[in-house]
N, C-alpha and C positions, 0 to 999 in steps of 0.2 A: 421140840416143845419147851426147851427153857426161856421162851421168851416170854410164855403164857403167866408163869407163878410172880416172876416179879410185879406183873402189870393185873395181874388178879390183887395181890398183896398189898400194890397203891392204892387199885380203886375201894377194896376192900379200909382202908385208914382215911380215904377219903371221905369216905361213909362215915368213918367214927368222928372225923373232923367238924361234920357238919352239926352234929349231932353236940359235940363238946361248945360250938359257936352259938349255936343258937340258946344253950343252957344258958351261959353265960353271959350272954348278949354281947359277944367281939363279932369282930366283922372275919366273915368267912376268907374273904382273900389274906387279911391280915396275919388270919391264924397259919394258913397253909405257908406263908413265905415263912413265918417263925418256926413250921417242924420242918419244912424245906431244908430250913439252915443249919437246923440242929445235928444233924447227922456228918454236917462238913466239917465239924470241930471234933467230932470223936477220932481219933485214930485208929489207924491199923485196919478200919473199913473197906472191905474190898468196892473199887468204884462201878456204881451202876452205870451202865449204857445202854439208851433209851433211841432208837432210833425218831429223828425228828419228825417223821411221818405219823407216829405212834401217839407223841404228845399231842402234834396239832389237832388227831383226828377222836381222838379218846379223853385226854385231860384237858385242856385250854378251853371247850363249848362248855364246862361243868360251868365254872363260877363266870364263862359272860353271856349266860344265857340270861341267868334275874338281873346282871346288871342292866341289858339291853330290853328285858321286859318293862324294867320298872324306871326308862331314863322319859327325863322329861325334853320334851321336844322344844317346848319355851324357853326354859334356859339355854339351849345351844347354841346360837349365837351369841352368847353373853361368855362360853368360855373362849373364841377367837377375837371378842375386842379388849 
């Protein structure tokens, strides 16, 4: 079971992420690549390892779920010409 606490722990900051985005009015995917990255410049970090089944199936639907709610149809072809 230590797979559970690191991915209880993400989803648990991904909660506070959302919560700090909307206060401020930043955009939610914006924010998360900025704490994303934050943790790569600290040192002496031990590295986390997320197996890729875990991401695609758990994190990645959080923030494209509104974006595919709320994309508009009319413009799409306008971003392939």
């Amino acid at each position: 079971m230590h797979l559970v606490e690191p991915i209880v722990l993400l989803l648990m900051l991904v909660a506070a992420l959302v919560i700090v985005a909307n206060r401020f009015s930043i955009p939610f995917p914006v924010l998360l690549v900025l704490c994303g990255l934050a943790p790569s410049f600290v040192p002496f970090l031990p590295p986390v390892r997320l197996n890729p089944e875990v991401v695609f199936f758990l994190f990645l639907p959080a923030p494209l779920y509104p974006s595919a709610l709320f994309f508009s149809w009319s413009v799409f072809p306008a971003y392939f010409a």
